[in-house]
C-alpha positions as CSV (number, residue, x, y, z in Angstrom):
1,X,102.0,76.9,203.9
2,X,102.0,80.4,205.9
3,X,98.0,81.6,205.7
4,X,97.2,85.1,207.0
5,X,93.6,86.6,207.5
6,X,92.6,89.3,204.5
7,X,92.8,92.3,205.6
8,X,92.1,94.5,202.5
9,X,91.8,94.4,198.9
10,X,95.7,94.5,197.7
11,X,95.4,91.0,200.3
12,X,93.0,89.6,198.4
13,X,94.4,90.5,195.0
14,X,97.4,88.3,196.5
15,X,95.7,85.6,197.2
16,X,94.0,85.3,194.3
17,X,97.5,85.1,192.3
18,X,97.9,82.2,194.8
19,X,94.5,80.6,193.9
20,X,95.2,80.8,190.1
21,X,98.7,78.8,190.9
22,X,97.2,76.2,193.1
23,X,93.3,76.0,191.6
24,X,93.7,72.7,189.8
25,X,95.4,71.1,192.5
26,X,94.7,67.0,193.6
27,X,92.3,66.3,196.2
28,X,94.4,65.4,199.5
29,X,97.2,67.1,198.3
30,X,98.8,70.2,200.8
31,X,98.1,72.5,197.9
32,X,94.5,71.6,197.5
33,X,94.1,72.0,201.5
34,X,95.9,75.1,200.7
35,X,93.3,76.0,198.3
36,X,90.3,75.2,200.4
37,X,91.3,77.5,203.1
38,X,91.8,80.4,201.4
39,X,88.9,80.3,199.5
40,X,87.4,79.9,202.8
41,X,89.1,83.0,203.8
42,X,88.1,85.0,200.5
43,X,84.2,84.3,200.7
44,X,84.7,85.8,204.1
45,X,86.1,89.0,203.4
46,X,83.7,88.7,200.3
47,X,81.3,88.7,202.5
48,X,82.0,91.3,205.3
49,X,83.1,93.9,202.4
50,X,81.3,93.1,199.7
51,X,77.4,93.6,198.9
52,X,76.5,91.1,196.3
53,X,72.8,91.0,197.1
54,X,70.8,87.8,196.3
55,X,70.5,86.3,193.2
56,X,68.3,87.1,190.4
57,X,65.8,83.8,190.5
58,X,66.4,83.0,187.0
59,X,70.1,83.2,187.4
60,X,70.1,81.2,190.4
61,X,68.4,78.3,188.4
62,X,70.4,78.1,185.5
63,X,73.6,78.2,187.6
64,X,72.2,75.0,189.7
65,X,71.1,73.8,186.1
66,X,75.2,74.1,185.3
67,X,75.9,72.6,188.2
68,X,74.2,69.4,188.1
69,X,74.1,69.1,184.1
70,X,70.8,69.6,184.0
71,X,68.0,70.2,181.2
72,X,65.1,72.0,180.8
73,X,63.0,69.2,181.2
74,X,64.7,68.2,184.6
75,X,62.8,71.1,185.6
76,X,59.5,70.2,185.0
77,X,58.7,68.2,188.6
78,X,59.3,71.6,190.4
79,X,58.3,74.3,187.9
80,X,55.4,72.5,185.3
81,X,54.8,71.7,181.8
82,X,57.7,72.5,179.9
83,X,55.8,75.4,178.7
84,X,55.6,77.0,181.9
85,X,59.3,75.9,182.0
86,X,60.7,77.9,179.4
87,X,58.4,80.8,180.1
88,X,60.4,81.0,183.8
89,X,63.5,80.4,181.9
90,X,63.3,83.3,180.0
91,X,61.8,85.7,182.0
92,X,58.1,86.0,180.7
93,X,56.8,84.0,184.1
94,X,57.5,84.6,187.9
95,X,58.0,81.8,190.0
96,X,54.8,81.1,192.2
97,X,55.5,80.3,196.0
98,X,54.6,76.3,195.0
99,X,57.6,76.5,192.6
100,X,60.2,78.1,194.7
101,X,59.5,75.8,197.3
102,X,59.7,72.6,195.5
103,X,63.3,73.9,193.7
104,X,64.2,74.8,196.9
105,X,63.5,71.8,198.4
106,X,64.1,69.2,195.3
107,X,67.5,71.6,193.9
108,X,68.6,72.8,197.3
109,X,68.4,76.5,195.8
110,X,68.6,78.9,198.4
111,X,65.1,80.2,199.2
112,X,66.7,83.8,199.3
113,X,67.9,83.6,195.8
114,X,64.3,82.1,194.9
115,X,62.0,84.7,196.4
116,X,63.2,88.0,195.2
117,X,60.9,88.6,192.2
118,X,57.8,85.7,193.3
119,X,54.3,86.3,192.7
């Protein structure tokens, strides 16, 4: 495996095609250390070229929600009733300061995603 930094955006296309061959690969295999480095290498130039801005709070929820499999109601110890739940859920609530800390510290979402739209 020959790795070399990103240097611009036809790179990055490259390594992507690599990505796509070597994704699936089995942990402690060479191709999945493969993998984990130049994903490595991607969020960096990602981030040094790229301005994704944080995440929209909402957003940033229901991706962790993916993550961990989680319902609605798994929210409720951080955010309320499940009234108040689906309110943040769909937009027609903002998260108070309480609530962003407690998913921040029960979820381990990133306070920065949390706080751009708290009341």
């Amino acid at each position: 495996m020959t790795i070399k930094p990103i240097r611009n955006d036809d790179d990055l296309k490259k390594v992507f095609r690599r990505l796509e061959k070597i994704f699936q690969a089995e942990e402690g295999t060479a191709q999945a250390d493969e993998r984990d480095v130049l994903v490595t290498l991607v969020e960096a130039y990602e981030n040094m070229h790229y301005d994704f801005g944080p995440a929209d709070p909402v957003d940033a929820i229901k991706f962790r929600m993916e993550q961990e499999g989680l319902t609605p109601r798994d929210l409720e110890p951080f955010i309320g009733p499940s009234g108040r739940v689906s309110e943040v859920l769909n937009r027609k609530r903002p998260l108070s300061l309480r609530m962003v800390k407690r998913l921040h510290d029960g979820l381990k979402i990133p306070y920065e995603s949390l706080l751009t739209e708290v009341s």
